[in-house]
C-alpha positions as CSV (number, residue, x, y, z in Angstrom):
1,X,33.8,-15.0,-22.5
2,X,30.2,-16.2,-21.9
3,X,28.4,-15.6,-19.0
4,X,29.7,-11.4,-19.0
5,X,27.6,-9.5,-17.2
6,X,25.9,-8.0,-20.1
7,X,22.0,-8.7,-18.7
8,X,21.2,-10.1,-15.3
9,X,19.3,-13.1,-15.2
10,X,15.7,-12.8,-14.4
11,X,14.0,-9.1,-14.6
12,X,15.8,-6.1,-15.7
13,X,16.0,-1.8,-15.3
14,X,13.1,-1.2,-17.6
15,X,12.6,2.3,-19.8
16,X,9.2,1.5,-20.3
17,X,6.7,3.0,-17.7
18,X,5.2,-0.1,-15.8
19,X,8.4,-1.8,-14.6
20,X,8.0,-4.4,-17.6
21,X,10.5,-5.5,-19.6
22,X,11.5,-2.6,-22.6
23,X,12.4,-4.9,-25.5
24,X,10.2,-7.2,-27.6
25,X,11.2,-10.4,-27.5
26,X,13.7,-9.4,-24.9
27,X,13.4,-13.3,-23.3
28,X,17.0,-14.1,-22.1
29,X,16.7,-17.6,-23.9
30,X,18.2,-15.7,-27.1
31,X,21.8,-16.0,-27.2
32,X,24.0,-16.1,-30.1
33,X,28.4,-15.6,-29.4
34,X,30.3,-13.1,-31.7
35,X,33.0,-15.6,-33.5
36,X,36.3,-14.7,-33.0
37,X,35.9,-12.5,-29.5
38,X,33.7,-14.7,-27.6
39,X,31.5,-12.0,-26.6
40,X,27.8,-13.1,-25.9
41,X,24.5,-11.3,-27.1
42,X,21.6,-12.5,-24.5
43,X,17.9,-10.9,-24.8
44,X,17.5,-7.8,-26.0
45,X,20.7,-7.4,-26.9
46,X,20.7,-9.7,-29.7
47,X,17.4,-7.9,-31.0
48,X,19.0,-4.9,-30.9
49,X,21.9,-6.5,-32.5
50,X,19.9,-8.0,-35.5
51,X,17.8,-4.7,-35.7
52,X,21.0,-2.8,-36.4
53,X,22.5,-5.0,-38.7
54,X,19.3,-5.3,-41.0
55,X,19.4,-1.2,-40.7
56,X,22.6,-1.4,-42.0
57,X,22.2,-4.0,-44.8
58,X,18.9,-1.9,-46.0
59,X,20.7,1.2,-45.9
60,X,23.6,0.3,-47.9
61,X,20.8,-1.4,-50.5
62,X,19.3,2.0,-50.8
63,X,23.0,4.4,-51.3
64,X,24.3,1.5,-53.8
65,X,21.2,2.5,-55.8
66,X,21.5,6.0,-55.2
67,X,25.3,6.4,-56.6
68,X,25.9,9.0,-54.4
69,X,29.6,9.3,-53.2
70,X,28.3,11.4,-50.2
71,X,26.0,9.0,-49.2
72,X,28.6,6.0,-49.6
73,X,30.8,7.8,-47.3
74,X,28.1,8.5,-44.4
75,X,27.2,4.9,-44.9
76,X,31.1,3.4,-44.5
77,X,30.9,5.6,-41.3
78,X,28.0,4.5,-39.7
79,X,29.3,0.5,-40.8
80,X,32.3,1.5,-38.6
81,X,30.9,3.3,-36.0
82,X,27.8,0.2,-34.7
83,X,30.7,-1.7,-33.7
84,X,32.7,0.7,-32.6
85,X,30.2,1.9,-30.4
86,X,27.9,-1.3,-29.7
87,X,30.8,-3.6,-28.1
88,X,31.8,-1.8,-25.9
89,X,28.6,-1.4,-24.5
90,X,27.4,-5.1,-25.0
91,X,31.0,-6.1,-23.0
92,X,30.1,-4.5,-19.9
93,X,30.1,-1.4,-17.7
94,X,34.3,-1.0,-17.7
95,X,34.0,-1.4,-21.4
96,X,31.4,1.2,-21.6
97,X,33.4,3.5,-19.4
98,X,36.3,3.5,-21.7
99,X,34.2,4.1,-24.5
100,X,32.7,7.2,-22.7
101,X,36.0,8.4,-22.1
102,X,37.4,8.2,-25.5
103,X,34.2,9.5,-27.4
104,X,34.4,12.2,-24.0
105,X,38.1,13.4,-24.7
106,X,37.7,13.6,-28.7
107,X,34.6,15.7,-28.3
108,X,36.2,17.8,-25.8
109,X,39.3,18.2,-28.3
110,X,37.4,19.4,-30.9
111,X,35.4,22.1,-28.4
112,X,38.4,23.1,-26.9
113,X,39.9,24.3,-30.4
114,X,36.2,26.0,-31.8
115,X,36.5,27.8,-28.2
116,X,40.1,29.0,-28.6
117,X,40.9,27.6,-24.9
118,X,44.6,27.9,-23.6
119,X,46.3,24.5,-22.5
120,X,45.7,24.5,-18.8
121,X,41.5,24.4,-19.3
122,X,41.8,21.7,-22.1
123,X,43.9,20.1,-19.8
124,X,41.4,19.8,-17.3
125,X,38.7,19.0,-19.3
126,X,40.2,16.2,-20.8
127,X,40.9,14.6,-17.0
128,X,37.6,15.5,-16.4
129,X,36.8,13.1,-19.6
130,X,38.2,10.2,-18.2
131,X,37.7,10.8,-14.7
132,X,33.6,11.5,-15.1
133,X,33.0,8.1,-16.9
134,X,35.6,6.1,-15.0
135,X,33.5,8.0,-11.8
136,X,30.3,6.2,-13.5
137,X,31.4,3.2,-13.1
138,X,33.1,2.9,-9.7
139,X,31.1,5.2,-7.7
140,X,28.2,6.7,-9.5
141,X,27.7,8.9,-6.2
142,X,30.9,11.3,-7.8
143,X,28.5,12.7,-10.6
144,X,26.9,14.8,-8.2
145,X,30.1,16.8,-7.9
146,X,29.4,18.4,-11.2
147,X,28.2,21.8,-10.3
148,X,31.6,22.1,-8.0
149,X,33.8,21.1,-10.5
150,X,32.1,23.8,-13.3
151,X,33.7,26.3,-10.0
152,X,37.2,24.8,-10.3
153,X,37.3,25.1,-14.0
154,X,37.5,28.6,-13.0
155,X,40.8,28.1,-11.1
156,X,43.6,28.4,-14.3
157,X,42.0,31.7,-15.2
158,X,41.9,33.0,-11.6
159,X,45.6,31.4,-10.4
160,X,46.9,33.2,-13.5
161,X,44.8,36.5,-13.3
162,X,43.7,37.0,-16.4
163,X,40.8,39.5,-16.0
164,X,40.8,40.2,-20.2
165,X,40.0,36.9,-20.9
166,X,39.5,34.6,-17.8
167,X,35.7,35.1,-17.2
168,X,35.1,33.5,-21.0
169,X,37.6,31.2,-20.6
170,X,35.8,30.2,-17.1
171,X,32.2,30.1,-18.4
172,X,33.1,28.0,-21.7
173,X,35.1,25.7,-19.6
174,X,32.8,25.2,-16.9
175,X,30.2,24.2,-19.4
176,X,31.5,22.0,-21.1
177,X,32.8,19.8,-18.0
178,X,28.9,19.3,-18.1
179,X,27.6,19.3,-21.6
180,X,30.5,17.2,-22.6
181,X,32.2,15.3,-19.7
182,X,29.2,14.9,-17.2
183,X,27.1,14.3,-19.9
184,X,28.6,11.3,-21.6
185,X,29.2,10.0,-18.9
186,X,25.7,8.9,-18.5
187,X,26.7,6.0,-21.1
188,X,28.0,4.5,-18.2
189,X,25.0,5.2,-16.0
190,X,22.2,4.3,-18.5
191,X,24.3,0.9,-19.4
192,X,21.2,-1.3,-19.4
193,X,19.8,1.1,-22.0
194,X,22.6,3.1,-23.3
195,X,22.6,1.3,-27.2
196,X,19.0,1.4,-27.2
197,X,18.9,5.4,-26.2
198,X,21.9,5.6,-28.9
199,X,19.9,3.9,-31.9
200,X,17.1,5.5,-31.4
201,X,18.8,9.1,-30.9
202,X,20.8,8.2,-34.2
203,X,16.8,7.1,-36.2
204,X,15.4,10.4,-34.5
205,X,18.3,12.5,-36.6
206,X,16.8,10.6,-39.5
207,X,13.7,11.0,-39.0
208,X,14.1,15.0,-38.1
209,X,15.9,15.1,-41.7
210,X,12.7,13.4,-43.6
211,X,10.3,15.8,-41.5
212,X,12.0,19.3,-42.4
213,X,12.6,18.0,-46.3
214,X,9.1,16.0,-46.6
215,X,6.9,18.9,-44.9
216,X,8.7,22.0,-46.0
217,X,5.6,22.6,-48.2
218,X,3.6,23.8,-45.5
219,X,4.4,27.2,-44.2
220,X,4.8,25.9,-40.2
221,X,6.7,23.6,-40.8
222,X,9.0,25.6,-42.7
223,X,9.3,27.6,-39.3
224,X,13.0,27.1,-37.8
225,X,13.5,26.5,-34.3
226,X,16.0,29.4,-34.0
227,X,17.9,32.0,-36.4
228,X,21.3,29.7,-35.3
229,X,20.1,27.3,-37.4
230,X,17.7,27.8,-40.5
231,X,17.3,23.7,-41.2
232,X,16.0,23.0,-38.2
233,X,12.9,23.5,-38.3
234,X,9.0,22.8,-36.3
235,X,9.1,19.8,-39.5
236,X,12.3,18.5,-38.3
237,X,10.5,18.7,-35.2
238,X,7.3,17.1,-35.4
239,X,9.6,14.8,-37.7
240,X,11.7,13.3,-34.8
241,X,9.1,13.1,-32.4
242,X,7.0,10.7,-35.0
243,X,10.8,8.8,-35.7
244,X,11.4,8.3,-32.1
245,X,8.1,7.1,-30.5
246,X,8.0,4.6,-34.0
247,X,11.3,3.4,-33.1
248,X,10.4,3.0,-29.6
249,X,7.2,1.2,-29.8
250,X,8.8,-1.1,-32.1
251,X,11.8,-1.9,-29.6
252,X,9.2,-2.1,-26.7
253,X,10.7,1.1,-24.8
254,X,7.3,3.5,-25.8
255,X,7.1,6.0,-22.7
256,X,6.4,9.7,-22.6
257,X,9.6,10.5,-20.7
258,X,11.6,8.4,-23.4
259,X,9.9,10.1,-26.3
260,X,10.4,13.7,-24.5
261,X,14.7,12.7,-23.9
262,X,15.1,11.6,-27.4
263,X,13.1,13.5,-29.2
264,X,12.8,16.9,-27.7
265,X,16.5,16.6,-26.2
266,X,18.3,15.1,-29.9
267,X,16.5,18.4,-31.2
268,X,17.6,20.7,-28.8
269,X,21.6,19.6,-28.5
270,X,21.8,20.0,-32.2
271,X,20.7,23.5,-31.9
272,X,22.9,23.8,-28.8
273,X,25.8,22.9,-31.3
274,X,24.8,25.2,-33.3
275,X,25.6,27.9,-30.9
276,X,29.1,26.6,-30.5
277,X,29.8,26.3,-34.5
278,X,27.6,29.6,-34.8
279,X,30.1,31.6,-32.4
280,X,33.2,30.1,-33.9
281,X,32.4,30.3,-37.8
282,X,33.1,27.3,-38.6
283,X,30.4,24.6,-40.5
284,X,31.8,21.7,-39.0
285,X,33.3,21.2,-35.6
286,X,36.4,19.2,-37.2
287,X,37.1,16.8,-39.8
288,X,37.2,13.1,-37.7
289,X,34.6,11.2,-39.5
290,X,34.6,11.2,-43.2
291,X,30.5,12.6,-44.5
292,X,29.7,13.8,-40.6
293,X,32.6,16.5,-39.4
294,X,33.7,15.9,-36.4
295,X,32.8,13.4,-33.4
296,X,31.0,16.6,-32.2
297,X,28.8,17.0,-34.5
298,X,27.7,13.5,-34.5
299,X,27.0,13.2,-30.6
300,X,26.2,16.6,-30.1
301,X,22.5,15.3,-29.3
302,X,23.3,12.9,-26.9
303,X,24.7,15.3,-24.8
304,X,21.4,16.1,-24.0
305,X,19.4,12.7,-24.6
306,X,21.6,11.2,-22.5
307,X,21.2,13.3,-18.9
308,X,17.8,13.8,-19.6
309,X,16.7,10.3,-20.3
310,X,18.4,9.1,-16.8
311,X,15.7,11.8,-15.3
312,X,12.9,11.5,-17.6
313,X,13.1,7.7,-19.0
């Protein structure tokens, strides 16, 4: 499988302001092939690739020591989910599309059961799971249907005239054909970038977590964002911003628009979460991944980082 369209030879789609190339090192001369699938890493993606795995290897270092069984578990998860989630971008577009698709249909599940939706609008928004991403990839042009198809999710309630119920049933449908669907989607538009947007979305959670713990001895940073959620906080804040532009100008991707998506928009789809969990009562949006909750809870920023760093970044 060498020679997949995974980079373009000669300059690429760069995050970084300037038109340069985002990644250090990011030389196409660096290559190395995944034994047993054939699949080959060029450029940055075999940065990226090594970056992750030492991550990993450090990580599990530190949560052997700890001998902490909750921290074992949210370690075995991330091991599973770099791979899960980092092939199928490194294949190619189609690949990536699929992966949208699936991560876009579980999330969708999961809202679909905290919203107490009837069958016909789950329905719908899991063809508008596939059909966004798989839209992303053949003809990008479709994603600027969204704001009509937020209209049709309207339709089950209307064709069955449900005036108790239908205008909630509308509103929490049409939204989340674009926080969800639309949204992930953008995997498929931000390929070049999408791992990169995703690592450092995942080291901006981090790095929110060590703000709002490692500053909560001063009063404003003890400050939370907003009564839905008490532990996030203007430390987890100021915390996420520092993780993402360190990760950034390590990775060669440092620009205000990238540092604004990640860290502003990782922030503010937590909280948007929040709202969701908040309204239904429930801590967790499911039980999916062992240490995390559900798949919800653990994209739940991207849903924002995504859409706004194909504007912004």
């Amino acid at each position: 499988m060498s020679g997949l369209p995974l980079l373009p030879a000669g300059p690429i789609p760069a995050i970084a302001s300037g038109g340069a190339e985002w990644m250090l090192f990011g030389d196409r001369a660096w290559s190395v092939t995944i034994p047993g699938i054939g699949l080959t890493l060029t450029g940055r993606a075999v940065l990226l690739a090594c970056v992750t795995l030492a991550v990993l290897a450090l990580s599990g270092a530190a949560v052997a020591l700890a001998h902490k069984a909750e921290l074992r578990e949210r370690w075995m998860t991330w091991a599973i989910i770099v791979p899960v989630v980092g092939l199928p971008i490194w294949a190619g577009k189609g690949t990536t599309a699929l992966l949208a698709a699936a991560l876009s249909a579980q999330a969708t599940r999961e809202l679909a059961r905290l919203a107490r939706l009837p069958r016909a609008e789950t329905l719908l928004l899991l063809l508008l799971a596939v059909a966004y991403p798989v839209s992303a990839w053949l003809s990008p042009s479709l994603l600027a249907l969204a704001p009509v198809m937020v209209l049709v999710c309207a339709l089950p309630a209307v064709l069955q005239g449900d005036s108790a119920d239908g205008l909630r049933r509308a509103s929490i449908t049409g939204f989340a054909s674009v926080w969800i669907c639309w949204s992930l989607a953008h995997l498929v538009v931000l390929w070049h970038d999408a791992f990169l947007i995703a690592f450092a979305a995942a080291a901006a959670d981090v790095a929110a977590w060590c703000g709002g713990t490692g500053l909560r001895r001063f009063a404003w940073a003890r400050r939370p964002l907003s009564p839905l959620s008490p532990n996030k906080t203007v430390g987890g804040l100021a915390g996420a911003l520092t993780g993402t532009v360190v990760v950034l100008a390590l990775l060669g991707a440092l620009s205000l628009g990238a540092v604004v998506a990640i860290g502003v928009g990782g922030v503010l789809g937590d909280l948007l979460e929040s709202l969701i969990k908040r309204t239904a009562g429930v801590k967790d949006a499911g039980d999916w991944l062992p240490g995390f909750g559900g798949l919800l809870d653990r994209v739940d920023s991207l849903l924002l980082v995504l859409p706004l760093a194909a504007v912004l970044a």
